[in-house]
C-alpha positions as CSV (number, residue, x, y, z in Angstrom):
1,X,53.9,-88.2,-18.8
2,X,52.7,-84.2,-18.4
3,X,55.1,-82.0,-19.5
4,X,56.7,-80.8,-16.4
5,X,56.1,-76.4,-16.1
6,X,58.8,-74.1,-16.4
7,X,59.8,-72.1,-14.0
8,X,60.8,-68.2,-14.7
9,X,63.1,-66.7,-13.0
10,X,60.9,-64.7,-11.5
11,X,59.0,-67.7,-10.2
12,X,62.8,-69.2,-8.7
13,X,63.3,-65.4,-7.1
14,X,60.4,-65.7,-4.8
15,X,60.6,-69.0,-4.3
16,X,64.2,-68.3,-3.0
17,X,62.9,-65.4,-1.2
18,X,59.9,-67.6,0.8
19,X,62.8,-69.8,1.9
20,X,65.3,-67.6,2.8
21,X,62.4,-65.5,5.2
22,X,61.0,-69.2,7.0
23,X,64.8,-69.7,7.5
24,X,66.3,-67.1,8.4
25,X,63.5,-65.8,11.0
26,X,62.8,-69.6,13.1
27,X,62.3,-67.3,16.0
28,X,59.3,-65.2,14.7
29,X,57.8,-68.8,13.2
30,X,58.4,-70.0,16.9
31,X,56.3,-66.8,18.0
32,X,53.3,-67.2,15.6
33,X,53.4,-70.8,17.0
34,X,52.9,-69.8,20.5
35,X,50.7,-67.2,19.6
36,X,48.6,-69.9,18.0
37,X,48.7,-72.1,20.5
38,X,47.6,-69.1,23.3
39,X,44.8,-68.7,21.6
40,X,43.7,-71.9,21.5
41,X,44.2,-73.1,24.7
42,X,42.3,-69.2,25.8
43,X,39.3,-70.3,24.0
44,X,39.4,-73.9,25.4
45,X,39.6,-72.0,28.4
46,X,36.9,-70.0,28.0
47,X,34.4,-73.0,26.2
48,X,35.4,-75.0,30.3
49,X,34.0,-71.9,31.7
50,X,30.7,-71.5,29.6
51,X,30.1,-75.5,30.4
52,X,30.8,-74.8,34.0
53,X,28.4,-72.0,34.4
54,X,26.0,-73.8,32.3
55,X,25.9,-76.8,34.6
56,X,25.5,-74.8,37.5
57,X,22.2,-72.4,36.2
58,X,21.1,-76.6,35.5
59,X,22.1,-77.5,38.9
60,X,20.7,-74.7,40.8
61,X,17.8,-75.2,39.0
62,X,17.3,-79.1,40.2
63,X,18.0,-78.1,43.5
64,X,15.3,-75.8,43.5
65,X,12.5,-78.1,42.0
66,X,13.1,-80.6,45.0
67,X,10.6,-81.2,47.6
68,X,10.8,-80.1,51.1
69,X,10.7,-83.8,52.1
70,X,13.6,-84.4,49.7
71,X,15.7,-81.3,51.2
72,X,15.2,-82.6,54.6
73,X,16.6,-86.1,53.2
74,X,20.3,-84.4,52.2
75,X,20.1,-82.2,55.3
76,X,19.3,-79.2,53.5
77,X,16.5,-76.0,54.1
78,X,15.0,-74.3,51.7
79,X,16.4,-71.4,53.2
80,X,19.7,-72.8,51.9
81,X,18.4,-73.9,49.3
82,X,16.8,-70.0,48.3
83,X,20.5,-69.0,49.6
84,X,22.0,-71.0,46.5
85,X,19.7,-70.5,44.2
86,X,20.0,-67.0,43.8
87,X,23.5,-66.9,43.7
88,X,25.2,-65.6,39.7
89,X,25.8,-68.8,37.3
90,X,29.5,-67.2,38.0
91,X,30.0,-67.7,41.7
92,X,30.3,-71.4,43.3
């Protein structure tokens, strides 16, 4: 069996010390928690928003690679079609 290591009493103080500072603050712990979690759920945010615009640059793209004969098929021009097409990634 190791021998187990000794602890100074330095070593104990700060030990003591960490404790007493998780325990006696549980409200700042509960704020880094939240603060954690708001920045996660901001940059999930934020990757939904990149895949969104991403689809529609796609999208707009397809739409305007269709032939006139396909356009008339869904009911569309290609005026509409130039309408949506140059419309920013950013606006639906």
């Amino acid at each position: 069996m190791a021998p187990r290591p000794s602890w100074t009493e330095e070593d104990k103080l700060a030990t003591c010390e960490q404790f007493t500072a998780i325990t006696a603050h549980p409200a700042q712990a509960r704020d880094r928690h939240s603060l954690t979690a708001t920045v996660v759920q901001g940059l999930a945010d934020l990757l939904t928003t990149l895949d969104l615009w991403q689809q529609r640059v796609r999208q707009r793209r397809a739409l305007a690679r269709l032939s006139d004969y396909n356009l008339k098929d869904v009911g569309l021009s290609r005026a509409d079609v130039e309408r949506e097409v140059t419309k920013p990634f950013w606006r639906p």
